[in-house]
C-alpha positions in Angstrom: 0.0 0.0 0.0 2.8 2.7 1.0 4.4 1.9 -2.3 0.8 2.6 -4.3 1.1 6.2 -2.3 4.4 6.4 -3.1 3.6 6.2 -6.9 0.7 8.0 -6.7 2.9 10.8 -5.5 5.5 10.7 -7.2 3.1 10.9 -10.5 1.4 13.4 -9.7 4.4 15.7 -8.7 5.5 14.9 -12.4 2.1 16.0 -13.4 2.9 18.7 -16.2 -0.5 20.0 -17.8 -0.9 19.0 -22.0 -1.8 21.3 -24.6 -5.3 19.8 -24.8 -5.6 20.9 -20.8 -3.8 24.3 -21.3 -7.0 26.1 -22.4 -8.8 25.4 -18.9 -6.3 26.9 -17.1 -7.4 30.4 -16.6 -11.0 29.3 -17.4 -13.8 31.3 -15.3 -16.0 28.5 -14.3 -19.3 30.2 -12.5 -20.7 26.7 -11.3 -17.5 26.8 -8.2 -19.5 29.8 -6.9 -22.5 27.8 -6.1 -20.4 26.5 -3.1 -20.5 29.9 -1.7 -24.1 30.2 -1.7 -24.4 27.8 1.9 -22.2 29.8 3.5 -23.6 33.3 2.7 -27.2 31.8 3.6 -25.9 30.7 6.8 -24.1 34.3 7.1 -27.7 35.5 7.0 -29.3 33.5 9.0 -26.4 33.4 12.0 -27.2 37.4 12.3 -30.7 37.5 11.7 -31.8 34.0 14.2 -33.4 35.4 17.1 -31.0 34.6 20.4 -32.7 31.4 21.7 -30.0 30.1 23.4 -28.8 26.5 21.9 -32.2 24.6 22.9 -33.8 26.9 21.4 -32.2 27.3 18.1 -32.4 23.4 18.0 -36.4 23.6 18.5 -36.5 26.8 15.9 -33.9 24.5 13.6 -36.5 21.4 13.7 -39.6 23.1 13.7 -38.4 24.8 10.4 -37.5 21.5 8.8 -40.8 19.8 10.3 -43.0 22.5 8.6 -41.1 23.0 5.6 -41.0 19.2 5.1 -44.5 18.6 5.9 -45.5 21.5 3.1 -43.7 19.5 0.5 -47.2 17.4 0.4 -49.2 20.1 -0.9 -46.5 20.2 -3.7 -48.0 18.3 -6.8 -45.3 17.2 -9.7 -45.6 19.9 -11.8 -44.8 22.6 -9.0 -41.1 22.2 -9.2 -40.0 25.5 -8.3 -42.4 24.9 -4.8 -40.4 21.6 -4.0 -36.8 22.9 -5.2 -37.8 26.0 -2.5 -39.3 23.6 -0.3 -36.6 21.2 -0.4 -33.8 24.0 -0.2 -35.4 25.2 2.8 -35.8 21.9 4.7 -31.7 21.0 3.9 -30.8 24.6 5.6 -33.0 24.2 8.6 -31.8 20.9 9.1 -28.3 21.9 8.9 -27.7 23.2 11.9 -29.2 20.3 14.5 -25.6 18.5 14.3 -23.6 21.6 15.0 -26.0 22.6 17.7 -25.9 18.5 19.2 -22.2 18.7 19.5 -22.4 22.2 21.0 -25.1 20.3 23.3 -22.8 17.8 24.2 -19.7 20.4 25.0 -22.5 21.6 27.7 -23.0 19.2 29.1 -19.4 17.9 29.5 -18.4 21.4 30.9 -21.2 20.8 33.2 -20.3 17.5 34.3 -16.6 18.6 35.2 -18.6 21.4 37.1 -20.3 19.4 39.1 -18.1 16.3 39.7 -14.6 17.6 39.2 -14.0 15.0 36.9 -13.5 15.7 33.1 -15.8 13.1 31.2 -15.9 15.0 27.3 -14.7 12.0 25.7 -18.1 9.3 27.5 -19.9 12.4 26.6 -18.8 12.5 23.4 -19.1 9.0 22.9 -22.4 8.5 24.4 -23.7 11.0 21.7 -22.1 9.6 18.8 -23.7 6.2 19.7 -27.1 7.5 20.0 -26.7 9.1 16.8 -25.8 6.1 15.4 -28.3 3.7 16.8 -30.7 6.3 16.0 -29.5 6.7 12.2 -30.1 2.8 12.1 -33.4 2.6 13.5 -34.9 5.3 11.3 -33.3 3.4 8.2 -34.5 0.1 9.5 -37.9 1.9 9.7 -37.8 2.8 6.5 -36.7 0.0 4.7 -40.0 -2.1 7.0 -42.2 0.7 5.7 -41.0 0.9 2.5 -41.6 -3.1 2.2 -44.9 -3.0 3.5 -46.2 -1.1 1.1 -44.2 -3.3 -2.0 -42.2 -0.9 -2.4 
């Protein structure tokens, strides 16, 4: 294996670009910018969220993507613009809940040390990323059962 990486290195390091690739150097390519657009809606949003507190946002954060998800049904096939909206919306409420579960979890570690003079971040830590596991393969197991119920 180290000598594949070795090769792989060395190859690429030798990489010189060809004439047929020379043209796309200095190419303007406006699709890269479409990776800017999360962060400048979660700009927004960071600075115009009302100050909850974490439980809070996480509520606000899951509400959003409960109501935005749940208008999706109203949607009929040819309202794409409603579900690419819809859709949009749900993926940038839902963003936040991890980064908010982790900050959750730092909490609640600080408080533990607080309270027992014992630093426990990493069974914290660990107890969290089991439950999100477990959790992520119950919901799929639920799905797959619903989805076969119905001969899917």
């Amino acid at each position: 294996m180290t000598g594949t990486m070795v090769n792989a290195v060395t190859v690429m390091s030798r990489w010189e670009p060809s004439r047929a690739h020379a043209h796309a150097l200095g190419t303007f390519r406006p699709w890269i910018l479409w990776s800017a657009a999360p962060l400048a809606v979660s700009s927004v949003v960071a600075f115009s969220a009302p100050e909850l507190g974490e439980t809070g946002r996480l509520v606000y954060s899951l509400g959003l993507a409960i109501a935005s998800s749940a208008l999706l049904y109203l949607a009929r096939p040819p309202d794409l613009s409603m579900i690419i909206v819809l859709s949009t919306l749900t993926e940038f409420a839902t963003g936040p809940i991890a980064v908010l579960f982790f900050a959750m979890l730092a909490d609640a570690a600080d408080y533990s040390e607080w309270r027992t003079n014992r630093r426990a971040t990493g069974l914290c830590y660990c107890a969290g990323t089991v439950a999100m596991k477990v959790g992520s393969g119950l919901g799929g197991a639920a799905t797959g059962l619903l989805l076969g119920a119905f001969g899917y």
